[in-house]
N, C-alpha and C positions, 0 to 999 in steps of 0.2 A: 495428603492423607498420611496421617501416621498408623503404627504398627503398636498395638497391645499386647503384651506379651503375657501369659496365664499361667503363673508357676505352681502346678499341681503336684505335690509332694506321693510321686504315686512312679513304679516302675513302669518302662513302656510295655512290656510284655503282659503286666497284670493292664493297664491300661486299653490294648488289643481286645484281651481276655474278654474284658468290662464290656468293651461296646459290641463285641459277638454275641454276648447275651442278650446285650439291648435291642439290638435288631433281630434276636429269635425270638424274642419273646414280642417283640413288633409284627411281626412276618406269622407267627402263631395265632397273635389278637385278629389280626384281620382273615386269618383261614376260620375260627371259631365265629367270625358273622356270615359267612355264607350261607345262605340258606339250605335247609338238609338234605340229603339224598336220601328221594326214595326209595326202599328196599321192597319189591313188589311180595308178596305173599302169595305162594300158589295156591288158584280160586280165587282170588280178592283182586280189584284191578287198581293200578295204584293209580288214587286220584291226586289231577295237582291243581292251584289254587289260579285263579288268573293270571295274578304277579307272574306265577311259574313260566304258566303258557307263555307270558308277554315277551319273557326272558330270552325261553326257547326259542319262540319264532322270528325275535328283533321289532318287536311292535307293542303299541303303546295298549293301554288300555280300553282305549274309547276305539280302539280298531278290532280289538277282539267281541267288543258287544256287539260291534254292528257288522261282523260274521256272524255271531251267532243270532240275530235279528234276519239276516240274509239265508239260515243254515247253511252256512259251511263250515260251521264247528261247532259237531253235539255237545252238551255239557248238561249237567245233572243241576236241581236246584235242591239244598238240603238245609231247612232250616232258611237262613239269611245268605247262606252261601251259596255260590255258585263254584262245582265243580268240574272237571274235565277227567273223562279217561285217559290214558296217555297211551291207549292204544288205538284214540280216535285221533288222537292227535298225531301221532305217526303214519297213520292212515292219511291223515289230511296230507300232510308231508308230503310222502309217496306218492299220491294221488297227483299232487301240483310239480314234483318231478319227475315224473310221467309225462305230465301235458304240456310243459317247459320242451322237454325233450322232442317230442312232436311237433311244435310248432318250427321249429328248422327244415 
C-alpha cells in the first residue's frame, strides 16, 4: 500500500482553525434536528406527540397504542391527532416506579 501525500497550500494553524468550524457547525446541525422542548404554559398542559411519548418511555409506537387500547396511557384525540398530557404521562411513570419498587 502506498502513501498519497495532499499538498494544501494553507498554514497548519488556519488549517486547525478550518476544521473547528466544520465540526461546530456539524455538532450545531445535528442539535438544530432535535425535536423541540416543550415550554409548559401556566393553565395549558403541554401536550406531546406519540413520537415524543415513544422517545420518553423507550418504546415503539405500536406499543403505546396498545397502552392506550389497554388504558394505561390517557391521551386526547384532536382532529387526526392523537395527544398525550405529559403530566399523565409522568403519572404513568410514577405509578410503574411505585409498583417496580414493591414487587421486591
Amino acid at each position: 500500500m502506498t502513501t498519497n501525500y495532499i499538498l494544501i497550500p494553507i498554514e497548519i494553524s488556519d488549517f486547525w482553525k478550518e476544521l473547528k468550524s466544520i465540526v461546530e457547525q456539524a455538532v450545531l446541525r445535528q442539535i438544530a434536528q432535535k425535536p423541540p422542548v416543550h415550554v409548559p404554559v401556566e393553565g395549558f398542559p403541554t401536550l406531546l406527540k406519540v413520537k415524543e411519548v415513544c422517545q420518553l418511555l423507550g418504546v415503539s409506537k405500536p406499543t403505546i397504542y396498545e397502552w392506550m387500547r389497554e388504558g394505561k396511557i390517557p391521551s386526547l384525540k384532536i382532529g387526526a391527532r392523537r395527544l398525550f398530557d405529559a403530566a399523565d404521562i409522568e403519572a404513568v411513570i410514577q405509578k410503574n416506579k411505585t409498583q417496580g419498587n414493591n414487587k421486591d
